[in-house]
N, C-alpha and C positions, 0 to 999 in steps of 0.2 A: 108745835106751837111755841111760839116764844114769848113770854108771859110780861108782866109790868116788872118783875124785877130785877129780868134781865135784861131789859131794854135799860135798867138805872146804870148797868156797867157801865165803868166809866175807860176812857182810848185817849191818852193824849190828852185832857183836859174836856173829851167831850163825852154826853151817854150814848150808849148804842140808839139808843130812838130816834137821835136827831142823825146820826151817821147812814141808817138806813135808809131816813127819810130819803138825803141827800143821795143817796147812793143808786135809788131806783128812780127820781129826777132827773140824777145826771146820765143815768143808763140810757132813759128815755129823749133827753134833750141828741145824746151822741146818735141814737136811731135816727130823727128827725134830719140833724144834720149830713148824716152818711147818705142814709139814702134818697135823701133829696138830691143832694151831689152827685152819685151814682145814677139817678133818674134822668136828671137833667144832662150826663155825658154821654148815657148811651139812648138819651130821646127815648125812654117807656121805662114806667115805673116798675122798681127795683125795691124789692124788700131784705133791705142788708142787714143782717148778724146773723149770729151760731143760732140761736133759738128763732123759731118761728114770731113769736110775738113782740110787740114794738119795744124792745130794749136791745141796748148794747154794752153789755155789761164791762166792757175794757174799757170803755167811757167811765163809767160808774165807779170802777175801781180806779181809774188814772186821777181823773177830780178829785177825789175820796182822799186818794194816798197825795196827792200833792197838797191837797188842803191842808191836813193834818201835819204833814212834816213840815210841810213851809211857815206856817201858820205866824210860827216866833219869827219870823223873818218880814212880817207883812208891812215892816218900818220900810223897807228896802227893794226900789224896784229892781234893781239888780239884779238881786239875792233870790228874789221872787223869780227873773227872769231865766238867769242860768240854772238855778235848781229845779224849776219847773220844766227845762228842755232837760237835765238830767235822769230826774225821776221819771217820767213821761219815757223817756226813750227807754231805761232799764225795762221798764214795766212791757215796752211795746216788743222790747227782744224776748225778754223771758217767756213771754206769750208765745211769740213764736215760736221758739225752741219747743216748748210743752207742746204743742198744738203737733209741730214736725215730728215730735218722739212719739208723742200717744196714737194720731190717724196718718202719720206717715205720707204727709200732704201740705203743699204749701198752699196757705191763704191767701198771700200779698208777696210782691216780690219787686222790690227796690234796684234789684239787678241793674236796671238800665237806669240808675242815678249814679251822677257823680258821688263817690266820699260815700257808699254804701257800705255795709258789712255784712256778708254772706245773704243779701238781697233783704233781709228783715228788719233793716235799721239806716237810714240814709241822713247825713247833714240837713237837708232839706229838711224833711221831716222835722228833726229835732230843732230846727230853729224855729216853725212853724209852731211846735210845743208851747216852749217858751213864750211867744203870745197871746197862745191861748190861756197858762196861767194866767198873764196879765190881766186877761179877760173875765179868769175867773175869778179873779180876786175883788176886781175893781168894779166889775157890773154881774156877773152873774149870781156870788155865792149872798149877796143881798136881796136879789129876787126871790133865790130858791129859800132864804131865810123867812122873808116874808110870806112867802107860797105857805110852808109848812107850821105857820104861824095862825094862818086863818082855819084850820080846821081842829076841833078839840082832841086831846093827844087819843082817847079813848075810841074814837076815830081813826086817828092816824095809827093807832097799835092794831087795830081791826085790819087795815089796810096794807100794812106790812106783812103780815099773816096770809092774809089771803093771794096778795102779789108773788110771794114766797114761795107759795105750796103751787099756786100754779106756773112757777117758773120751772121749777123743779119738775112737774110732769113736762112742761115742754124739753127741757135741759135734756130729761132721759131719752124721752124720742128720738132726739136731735142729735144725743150722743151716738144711737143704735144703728142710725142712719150713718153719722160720719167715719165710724168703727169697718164701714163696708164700704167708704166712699171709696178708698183706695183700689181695690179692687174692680168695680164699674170705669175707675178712670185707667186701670191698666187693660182694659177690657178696649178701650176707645183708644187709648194710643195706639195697642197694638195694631187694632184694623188699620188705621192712620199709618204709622209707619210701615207698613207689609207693603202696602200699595203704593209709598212712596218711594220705598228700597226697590220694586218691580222695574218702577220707570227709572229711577237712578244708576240700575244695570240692565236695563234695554238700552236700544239705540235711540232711546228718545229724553234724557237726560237734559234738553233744552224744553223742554217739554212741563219734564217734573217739577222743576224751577219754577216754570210758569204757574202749574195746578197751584202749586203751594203756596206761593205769594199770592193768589186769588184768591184761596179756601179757607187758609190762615183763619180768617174770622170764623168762619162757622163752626171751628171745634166748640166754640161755649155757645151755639144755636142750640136748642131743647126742644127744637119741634123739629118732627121728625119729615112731616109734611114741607114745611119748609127747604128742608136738607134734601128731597128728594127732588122738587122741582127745581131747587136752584140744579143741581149734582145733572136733571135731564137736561136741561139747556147746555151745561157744558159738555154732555155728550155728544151732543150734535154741532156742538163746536170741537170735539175731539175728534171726532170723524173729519169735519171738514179739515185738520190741521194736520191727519194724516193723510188725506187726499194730497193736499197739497205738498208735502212731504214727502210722499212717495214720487209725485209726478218731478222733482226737483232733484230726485235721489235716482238717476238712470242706472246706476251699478248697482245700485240696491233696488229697485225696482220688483223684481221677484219673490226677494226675499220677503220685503214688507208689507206687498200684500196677502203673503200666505201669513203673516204673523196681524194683520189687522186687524181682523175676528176675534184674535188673538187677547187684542189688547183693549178691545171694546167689550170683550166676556166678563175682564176682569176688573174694567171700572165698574160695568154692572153690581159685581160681587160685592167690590166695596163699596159702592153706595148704597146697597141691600144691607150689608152688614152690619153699616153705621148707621141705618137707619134703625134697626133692630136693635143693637145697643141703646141707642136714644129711648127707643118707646120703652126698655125695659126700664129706664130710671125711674123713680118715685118723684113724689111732689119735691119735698123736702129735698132730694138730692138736682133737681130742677132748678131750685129756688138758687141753690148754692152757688151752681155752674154761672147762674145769671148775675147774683151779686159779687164772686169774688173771680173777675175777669184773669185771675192768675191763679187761680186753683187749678193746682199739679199736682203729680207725682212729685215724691221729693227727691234731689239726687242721688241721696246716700242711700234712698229706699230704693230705687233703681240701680244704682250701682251693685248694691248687696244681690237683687232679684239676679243681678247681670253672672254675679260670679257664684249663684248656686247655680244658674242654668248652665256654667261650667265646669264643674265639677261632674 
């Protein structure tokens, strides 16, 4: 419990009471905004952060800590501007990094932006920052003043408390879940790739090309039902593309149809496999695959797996 007199501490000129205020506001405001964004790119609602419940606390703490350092700066849109893509971006790498060291998993991945740094931090982003400071300067941290203005502080101390302790029970869950995510996602690559390396040293390597550039999507699919009727339809378009295959391949001819069986055994397998993977996920690790469209393994955690399984 965090009592009246330590909410008096004072940060920068300001008391914890008003810091926290802000801090679970803007948690809430960054939800609203992600996952509405999220919702609307992939057409169905998407409930985006680390915890199950409507915050996103990197939001919370990016406003929070921009606020406060910039603050003496608030004469100068400039100063506001650039330092607010500075600080913003530090905060957005550091995240990263902790996030990649503790669950050995990337959340978001910049990769394919220009002027990124090791996929967690891209120009783009960071100039995007910088306006949002703007924003938060010039129209948001007035509302949220006034927000936390109308309700008496003995209230608002109740409310911090109670937002607190139940973040905290979710935070843990969500921790206990992501502590094992790695693992569930090395479970899916593998069936993934096994079946992809098959075709890529078969004779049908124009083939594997093909599956993967069609399926591509459905590694972050979480229903399992789904993954198995899309996967039957292209079985039967697998067959038909060995039909035709064979009937095109007169030298090989013999060969591939005794390996046909062959190779429709073992799409069965994988699509059985990964189907079984899926249903084993949990909610919460469900929720995850669907809000963070680039939740992976991390390379260095892969790399490492790569060179103990050489040894």
């Amino acid at each position: 419990m965090l009592s009246s007199r330590m909410l008096d501490w004072n940060l920068l000129g300001f008391d914890f009471y008003h810091i926290l205020n802000w801090f679970w506001i803007y948690s809430f405001i960054g939800w609203i905004w992600e996952s509405s964004f999220i919702s609307l790119k992939s057409h169905k609602l998407v409930n985006r952060g680390f915890v199950s419940g409507p915050v996103l606390t990197i939001y919370g703490c990016g406003a929070v800590s921009v606020y406060l350092f910039l603050k003496p700066f608030d004469y100068s849109f400039i100063a506001l501007y650039f330092g607010g893509a500075v600080v913003a971006t530090v905060l957005e790498y550091v995240t990263g990094t902790l996030m990649e060291a503790i669950f050995h998993t990337n959340w978001w991945d910049y990769s394919d932006k220009k002027f990124n740094f090791q996929g967690k931090i891209c120009l783009e982003s960071s100039i995007a920052w910088g306006f949002f400071t703007l924003i938060l300067f010039y129209m948001l941290q007035p509302i949220v003043d006034w927000i936390v203005s109308l309700y008496p502080r003995r209230y608002g101390e109740a409310a911090i408390n109670l937002i607190t302790m139940v973040y905290c029970v979710d935070f843990g869950m969500s921790s206990f879940v992501a502590f094992q995510i790695k693992d569930k996602l090395a479970n899916l690559d593998k069936t993934w790739d096994e079946f992809l390396e098959y075709l890529q040293n078969s004779r049908l390597a124009e083939m594997a090309a093909a599956v993967k550039s069609r399926t591509t999507a459905l590694y972050h699919e979480t229903s399992a039902e789904r993954i198995l009727a899309y996967f039957e339809d292209r079985k039967e378009r697998l067959s038909d593309y060995l039909d035709r295959f064979i009937d095109e391949s007169s030298d090989k001819k013999e060969f591939l149809l005794e390996r046909k069986d062959d190779y429709l055994e073992k799409f069965d397998h994988f699509i059985n496999t990964l189907a079984k993977n899926q249903k084993s996920l949990d909610r919460i690790t469900k929720r995850y695959i669907k809000a963070y469209p680039h939740l992976g393994l991390s390379k260095r955690f892969k790399r490492r797996e790569k060179e103990d399984s050489e040894k």
